[in-house]
N, C-alpha and C positions, 0 to 999 in steps of 0.2 A: 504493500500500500504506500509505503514511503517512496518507494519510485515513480510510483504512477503519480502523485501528490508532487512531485521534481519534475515529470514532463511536463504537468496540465502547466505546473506554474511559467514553466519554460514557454508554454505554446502560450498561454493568456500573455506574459511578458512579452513575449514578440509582434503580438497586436496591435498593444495597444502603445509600445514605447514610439517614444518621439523620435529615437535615433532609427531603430530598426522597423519600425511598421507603418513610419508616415507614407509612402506608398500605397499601403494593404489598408490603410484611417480613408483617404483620399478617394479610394475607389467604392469601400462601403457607404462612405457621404454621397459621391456623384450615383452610385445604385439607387439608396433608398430616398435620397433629398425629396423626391417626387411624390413620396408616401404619408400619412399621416393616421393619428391611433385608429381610424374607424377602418383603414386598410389592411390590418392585422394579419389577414387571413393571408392576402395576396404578397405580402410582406416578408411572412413566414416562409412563403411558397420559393420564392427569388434569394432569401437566405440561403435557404437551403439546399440549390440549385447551385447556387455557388459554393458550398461548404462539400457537397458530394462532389463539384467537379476538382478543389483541391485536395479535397481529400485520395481523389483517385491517383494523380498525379506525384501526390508524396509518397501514397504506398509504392507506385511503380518504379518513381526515382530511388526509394532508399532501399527498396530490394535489387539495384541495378540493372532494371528489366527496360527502362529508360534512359538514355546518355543525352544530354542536350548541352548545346554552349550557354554558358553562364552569361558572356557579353549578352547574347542576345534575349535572354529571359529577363536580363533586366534592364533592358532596352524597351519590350512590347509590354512589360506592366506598366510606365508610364499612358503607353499607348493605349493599352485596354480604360486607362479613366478617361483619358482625352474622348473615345469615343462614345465613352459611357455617359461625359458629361456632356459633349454633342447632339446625345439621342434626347438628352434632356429639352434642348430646342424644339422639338417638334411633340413635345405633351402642352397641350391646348386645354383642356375639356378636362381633363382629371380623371374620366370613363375611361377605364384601360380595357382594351380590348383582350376578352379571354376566348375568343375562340383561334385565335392564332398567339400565344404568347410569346415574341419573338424576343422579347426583355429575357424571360428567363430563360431561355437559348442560350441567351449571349451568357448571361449570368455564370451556367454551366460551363462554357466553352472559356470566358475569359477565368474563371477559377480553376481551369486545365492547366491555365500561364500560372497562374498564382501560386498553384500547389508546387509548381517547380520550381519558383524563389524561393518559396518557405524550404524546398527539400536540402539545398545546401547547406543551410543552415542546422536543420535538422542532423544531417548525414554528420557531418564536423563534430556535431556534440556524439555520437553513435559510437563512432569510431567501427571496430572490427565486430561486436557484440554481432553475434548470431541470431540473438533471440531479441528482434526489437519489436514485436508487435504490440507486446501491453504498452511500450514506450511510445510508438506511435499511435496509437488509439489515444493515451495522455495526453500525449500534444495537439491532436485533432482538436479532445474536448475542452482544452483547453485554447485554443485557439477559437472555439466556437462561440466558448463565453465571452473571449473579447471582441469577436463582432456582435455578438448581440448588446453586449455594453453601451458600443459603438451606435449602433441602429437604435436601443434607444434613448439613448442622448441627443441625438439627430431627432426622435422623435418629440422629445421633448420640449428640444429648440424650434421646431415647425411651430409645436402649439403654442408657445410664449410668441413667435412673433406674427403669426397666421391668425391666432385666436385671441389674445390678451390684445398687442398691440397694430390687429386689423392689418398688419402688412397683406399686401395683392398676393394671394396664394402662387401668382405664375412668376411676379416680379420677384420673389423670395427663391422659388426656383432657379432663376435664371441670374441670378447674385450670385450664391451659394454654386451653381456648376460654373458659371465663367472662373471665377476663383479655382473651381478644384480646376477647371481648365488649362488655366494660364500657370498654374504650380506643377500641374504633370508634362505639357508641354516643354519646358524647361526642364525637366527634368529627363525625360525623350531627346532632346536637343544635347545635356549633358552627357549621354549613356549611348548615341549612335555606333556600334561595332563599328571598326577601322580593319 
């Protein structure tokens, strides 16, 4: 128990630090900025989405069943908010269309990228240990907790300025992702493979 109690803290640690997760903060802000409490359900749904697709990715990287270049995984995480907070542009109406959910698509697919920055990380603390699965399952759930932290804190701050101080529910949107925009693009710009 004490090990597993070492990853979660490891995986929540790496979420939600400033040094190491402001990337992995950035892109759960530009995901859910768009959401608010009475969206809960569809909320949960896009969490989740993204949490099975890095999850997949870490298991395959830290059993070596995946090799990918580093430059470039941490080149297309900036990219994945840039486009995240992009899409955010064309939510109008706040009706999310569920019969094609293309959000949580992407959700899944950019948390493919995701799980493979977290995995180097991962891997490095592992070392040669043959037996990492309780250790990864720890850092999963621990990394889950710090996006939901994450989301709702986010959610929270929607309703202080959407509901307490009447901000324009789309104007709030489109503040909130230009910003995560113009910090991951920079950050994309910083991290191009040469």
């Amino acid at each position: 128990m004490d090990q597993f109690l070492t990853y979660f803290k490891v995986g929540f640690g790496h979420i939600i630090s400033r040094d190491l997760g402001v990337d992995h903060i950035l892109f759960i802000v530009a995901l859910t900025i768009r959401y608010q409490f009475a969206d809960w359900k569809k909320l949960l749904v896009l969490v989740t989405a993204f949490t099975i697709g890095h999850s997949i990715t870490l298991a395959l990287s830290v059993f070596n069943i995946v090799n990918y270049s580093i430059a470039w995984i941490e080149f297309l995480i900036p990219v994945t908010i840039v486009i995240t907070a992009l899409s955010n542009l064309f939510v109008k109406k706040f009706s999310f269309n569920t019969r094609f959910p293309l959000i949580y698509f992407f959700a899944l697919f950019f948390g493919l990228i995701h799980g493979l920055g977290f995995s180097n990380y991962l891997k490095s603390m592992l070392g040669k240990d043959s037996s990492v699965v309780w250790e990864l399952l720890a850092f999963n759930v621990g990394l889950e907790a710090g996006q939901l932290l994450i989301v709702l804190a986010m959610l929270i701050i929607s309703f202080i300025f959407v509901n307490l101080f009447k901000c324009n529910r789309r104007e709030f949107l489109l503040y909130i992702s230009g910003g995560a925009f113009v910090v991951a693009l920079l950050m994309a710009l910083e991290r191009v493979p040469h």
